[in-house]
N, C-alpha and C positions, 0 to 999 in steps of 0.2 A: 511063255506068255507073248501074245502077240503085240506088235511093238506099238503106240500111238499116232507113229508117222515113220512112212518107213517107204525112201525116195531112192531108188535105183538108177542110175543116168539121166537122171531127169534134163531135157534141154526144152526151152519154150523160145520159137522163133516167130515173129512177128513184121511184116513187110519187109522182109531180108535179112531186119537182124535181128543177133542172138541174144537174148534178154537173160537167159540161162542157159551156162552150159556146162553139160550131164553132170549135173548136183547130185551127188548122193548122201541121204542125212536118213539116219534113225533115233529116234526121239521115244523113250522109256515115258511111262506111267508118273514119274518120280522126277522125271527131268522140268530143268526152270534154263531153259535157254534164250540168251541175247545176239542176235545178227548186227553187226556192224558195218558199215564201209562207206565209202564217199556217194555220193549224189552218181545215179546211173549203175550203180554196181548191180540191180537186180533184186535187192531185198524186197519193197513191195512186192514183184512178180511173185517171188520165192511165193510169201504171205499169200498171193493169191491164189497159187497152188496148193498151200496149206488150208485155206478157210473153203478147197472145193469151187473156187469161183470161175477157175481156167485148166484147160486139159493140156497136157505137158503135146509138145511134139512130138519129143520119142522119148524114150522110156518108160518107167511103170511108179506110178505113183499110189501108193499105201497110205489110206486114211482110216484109224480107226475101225480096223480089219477088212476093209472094204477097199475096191481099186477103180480109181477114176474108170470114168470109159464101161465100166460093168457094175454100177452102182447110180440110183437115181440119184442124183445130188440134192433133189428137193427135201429127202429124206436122212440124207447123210448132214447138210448144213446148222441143222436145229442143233445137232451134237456138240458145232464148232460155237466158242463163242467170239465174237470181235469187236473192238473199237479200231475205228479210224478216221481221219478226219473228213475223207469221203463222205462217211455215216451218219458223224455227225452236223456233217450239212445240210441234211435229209432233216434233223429231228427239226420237227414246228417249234419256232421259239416262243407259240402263248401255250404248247403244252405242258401242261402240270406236270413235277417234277415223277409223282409217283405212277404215273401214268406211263413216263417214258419208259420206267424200268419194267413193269408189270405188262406192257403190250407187248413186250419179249416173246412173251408166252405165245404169242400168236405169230409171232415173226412180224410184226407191222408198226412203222413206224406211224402215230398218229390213232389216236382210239378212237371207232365209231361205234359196232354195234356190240362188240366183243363181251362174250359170258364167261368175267372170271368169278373162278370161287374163293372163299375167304382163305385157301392157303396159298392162291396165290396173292392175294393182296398182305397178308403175312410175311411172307417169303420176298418181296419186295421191299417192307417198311425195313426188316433185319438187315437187309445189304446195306440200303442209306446208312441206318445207323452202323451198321461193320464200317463202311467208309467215312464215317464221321461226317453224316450231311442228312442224317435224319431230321433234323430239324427245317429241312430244306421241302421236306416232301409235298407241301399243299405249295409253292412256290412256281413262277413258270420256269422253263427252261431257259428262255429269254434273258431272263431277271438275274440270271447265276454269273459268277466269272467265271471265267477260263477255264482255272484250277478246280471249281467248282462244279464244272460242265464234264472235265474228265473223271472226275469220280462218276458222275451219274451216268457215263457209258458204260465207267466197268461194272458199277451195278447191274447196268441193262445187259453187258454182254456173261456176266452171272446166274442170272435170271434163272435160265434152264436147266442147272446146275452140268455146265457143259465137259466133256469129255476133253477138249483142248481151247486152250486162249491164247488167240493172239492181239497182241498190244501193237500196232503200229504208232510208231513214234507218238508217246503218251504224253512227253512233255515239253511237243512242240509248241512255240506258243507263249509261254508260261514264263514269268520273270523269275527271278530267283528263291523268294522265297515261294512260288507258288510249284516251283520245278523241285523244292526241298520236301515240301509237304508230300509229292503225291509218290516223290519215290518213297519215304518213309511208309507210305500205303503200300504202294508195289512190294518194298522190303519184305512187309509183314503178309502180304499177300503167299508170295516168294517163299517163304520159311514154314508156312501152314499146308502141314501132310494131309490135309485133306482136299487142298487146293488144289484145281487140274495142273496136267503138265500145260509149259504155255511157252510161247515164243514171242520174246519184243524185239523188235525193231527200232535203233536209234543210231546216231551219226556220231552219238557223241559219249563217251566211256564215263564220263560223271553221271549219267542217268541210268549206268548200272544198281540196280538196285541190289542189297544184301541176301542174298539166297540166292542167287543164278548160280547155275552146277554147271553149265555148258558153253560156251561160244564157239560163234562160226562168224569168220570174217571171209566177206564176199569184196569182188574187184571184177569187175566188168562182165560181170556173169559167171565168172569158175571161184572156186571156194580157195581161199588161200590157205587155211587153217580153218580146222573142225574137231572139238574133242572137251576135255573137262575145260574147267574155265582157268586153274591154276599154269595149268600146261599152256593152253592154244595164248590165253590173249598176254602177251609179249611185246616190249618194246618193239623186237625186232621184226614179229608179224603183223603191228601195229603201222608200221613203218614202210614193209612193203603195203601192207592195201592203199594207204595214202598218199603211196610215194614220197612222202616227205621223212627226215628223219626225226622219231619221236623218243620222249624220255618219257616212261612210264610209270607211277607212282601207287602204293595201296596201303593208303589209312583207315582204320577200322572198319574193314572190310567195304571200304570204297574204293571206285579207282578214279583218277586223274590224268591228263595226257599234255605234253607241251612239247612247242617246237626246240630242239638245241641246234644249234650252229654246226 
């Protein structure tokens, strides 16, 4: 079976430096993997070699049985779905909530003249409500919190019912209780075999949500650790990506990270 994402030496250099260097990652059907590491290590770039946005320098990058470089990306992108906060800077905040999710369909953020049909507008109301913000649908974007705003990208980034998700840092932003809620969303996202395989992105191992199979901690563009998540994420590879030294903790299938002396 051909793999979902499938990165061979991937390096991406950008006015001399190296943003990535030769990453190699393969990502199953099945896989729910989390990127970690400090501010600068790379992980957005990774993401943006993953959602199709940027073409690696050298190496050969596998998206979806297709390879950058020999594949329109216009055509390959609809497949990928994405939140990030980039994106969601884009959405109009007097846009209608079910609007935001349901223009997906068309790749456009903002609805003008767009012919959808009643399974798309179906298939929209079902996400809100799966994310528990159905009620939110005749609402503006504007009008939502935080916590509230990130559910309705993942609904948006859903929409197509896409082939891979990536979550950039989902619960940046968000106060505690609003950073509890949406992993418990992710968790159950995470855990649901019909759910695509998907990659988050966070800084911080308590926004691990319950069902990640994988981690790869990244440090200044090379991967320090990459593999099941029981194995790879580690006090002691916890510690080198941070450089600091860390104690590592796992309560019902959470994890926690603190500084020891």
């Amino acid at each position: 079976m051909v793999a979902v994402v499938d990165l061979a030496d991937v390096s991406i250099v950008r006015g001399g430096s190296t943003l990535l260097d030769s990453v190699s990652l393969r990502i199953e059907e099945s896989d729910r993997w989390v990127v970690i590491g400090p501010n600068g290590a790379g992980k957005t770039t990774l993401l943006q070699v993953l959602g199709a946005q940027i073409h690696p320098t050298d190496g050969v990058a596998g998206l979806l049985g297709e390879v950058l470089g020999l594949v329109d990306v216009f055509e390959l992108r609809p497949r990928i779905g994405i939140t990030s906060a980039a994106l969601a800077e884009r959405i109009p905040r007097s846009e209608r909530v079910h609007d935001v999710v349901v223009s997906a369909s068309y790749a456009v953020l903002g609805r003008w003249r767009e012919d959808y049909d009643e399974l798309d507008h179906e298939r929209a109301d079902e996400l809100l409500t799966q994310l528990g913000i159905g009620q939110f649908a005749d609402r503006t974007f504007g009008t939502l919190s935080e916590g509230e705003r990130k559910r309705v990208q993942i609904a948006r980034a859903l929409m197509t019912d896409p082939e891979l998700l990536l979550l950039d840092e989902p619960a940046a932003g968000l106060d505690l209780a609003g950073r509890e809620a949406l992993v418990r969303t992710l968790s159950e996202l995470s855990q649901d075999p019909y759910a695509p395989a998907s990659v988050l992105v966070t800084h911080h191992v308590e926004e691990i949500p319950v069902g990640i199979t994988h981690a790869l901690l990244l440090k200044k563009g090379k991967i320090v650790a990459a593999g099941p998540v029981e194995e790879t994420l580690t006090a002691d590879n916890l510690s080198a990506t941070f450089d600091l030294p860390l104690a590592l903790t796992r309560t019902d299938g959470r994890w926690a990270a603190r500084a020891v002396a």
